[in-house]
N, C-alpha and C positions, 0 to 999 in steps of 0.2 A: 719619458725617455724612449728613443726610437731604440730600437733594437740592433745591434752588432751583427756582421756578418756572421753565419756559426762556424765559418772557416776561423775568421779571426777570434773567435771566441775560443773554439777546441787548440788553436795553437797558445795562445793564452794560457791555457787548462794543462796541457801536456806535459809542460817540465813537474809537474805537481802529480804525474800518475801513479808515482809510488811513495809518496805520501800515504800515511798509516789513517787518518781522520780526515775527516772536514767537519762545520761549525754550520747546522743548518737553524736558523731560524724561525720560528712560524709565530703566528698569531694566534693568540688563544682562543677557542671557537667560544667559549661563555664570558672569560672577563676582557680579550682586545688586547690582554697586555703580551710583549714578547718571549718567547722561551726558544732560549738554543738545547741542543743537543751535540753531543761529540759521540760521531759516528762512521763505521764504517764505510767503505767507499770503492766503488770502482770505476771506472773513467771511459767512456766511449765517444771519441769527440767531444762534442760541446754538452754532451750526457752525462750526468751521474746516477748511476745507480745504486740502490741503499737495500737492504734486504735488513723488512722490519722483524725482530722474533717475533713478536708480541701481536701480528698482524694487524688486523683494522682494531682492534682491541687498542694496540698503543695510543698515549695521547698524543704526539706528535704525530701520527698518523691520520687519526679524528680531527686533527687543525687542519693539516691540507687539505683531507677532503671537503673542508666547511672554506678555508681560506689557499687556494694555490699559489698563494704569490707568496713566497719567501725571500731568504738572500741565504747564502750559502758562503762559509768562510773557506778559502782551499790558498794554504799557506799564507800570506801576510793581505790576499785579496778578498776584498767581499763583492760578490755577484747577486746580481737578479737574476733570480729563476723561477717558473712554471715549474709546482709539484704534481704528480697525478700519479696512479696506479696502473701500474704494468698491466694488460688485460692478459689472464690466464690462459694458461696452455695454447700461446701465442711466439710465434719467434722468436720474440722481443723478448717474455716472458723467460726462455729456457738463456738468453743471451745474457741475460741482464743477471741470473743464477751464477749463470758458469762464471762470466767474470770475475762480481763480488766473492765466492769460493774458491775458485783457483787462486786470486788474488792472495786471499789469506788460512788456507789448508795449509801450506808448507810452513807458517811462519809458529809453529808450535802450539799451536791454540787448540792441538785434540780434533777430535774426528768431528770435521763441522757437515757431513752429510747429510746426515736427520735437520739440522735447519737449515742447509738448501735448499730439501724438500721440501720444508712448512711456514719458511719466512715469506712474508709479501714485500713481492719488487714494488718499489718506486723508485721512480724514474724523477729528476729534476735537467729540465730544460734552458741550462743557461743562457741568458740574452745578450747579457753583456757584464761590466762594472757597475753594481750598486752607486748611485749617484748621489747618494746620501750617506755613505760610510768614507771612515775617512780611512784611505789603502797605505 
């Protein structure tokens, strides 16, 4: 599948920025079989960003890094996206923090500053619509 403009992609994306989840997918790096997770989210463009607790430790963490190709659910659509890790104490890196945190500090969940500081960004790169999910 060719890949979507990331213009048309992030306007795609944007009615959905305050949306609570999305539905990321990966492949399991030892059995190949599918695992979603429901997880937090913040929206930049045709970017999502995810702040793992659990850091490279998680296992949907250890899947993107072995496989980055996932799909990524964000309200009734599934995308193809590029997973990868934010590189540390990087722009992107404090960008992709502030979002995800600001996004969901206010929403009663308790003082989330201790895991801004310790969660690891990833970033997924949407390309377009999943060509194989049915939207």
């Amino acid at each position: 599948m060719e890949a979507e403009p990331r213009d048309a992609v992030a306007a795609r994306l944007a009615p959905h920025a305050d949306d609570d989840f999305c539905y990321v997918t990966t492949h399991g790096r030892v059995t190949g079989r599918l695992h979603e997770i429901e997880i937090w989210f913040a929206l930049n463009g045709a970017t999502l960003y995810l702040l793992s607790g659990g850091g490279d430790r998680s296992d949907w963490v250890r899947n993107v890094v072995a496989q980055p190709a996932v799909t990524v659910r964000v309200g009734d659509t599934t995308y193809a996206a590029t997973a990868r890790v934010v590189p540390p104490a990087t722009d992107e890196d404090e960008r992709a923090r502030t979002l995800v945190h600001d996004k969901y500090a206010t929403g009663g969940q308790g003082d989330l500053t201790s895991w801004r500081a310790r969660a690891l960004p990833i970033a997924l790169d949407v390309t377009g619509v999943d060509p194989g999910a049915q939207s």
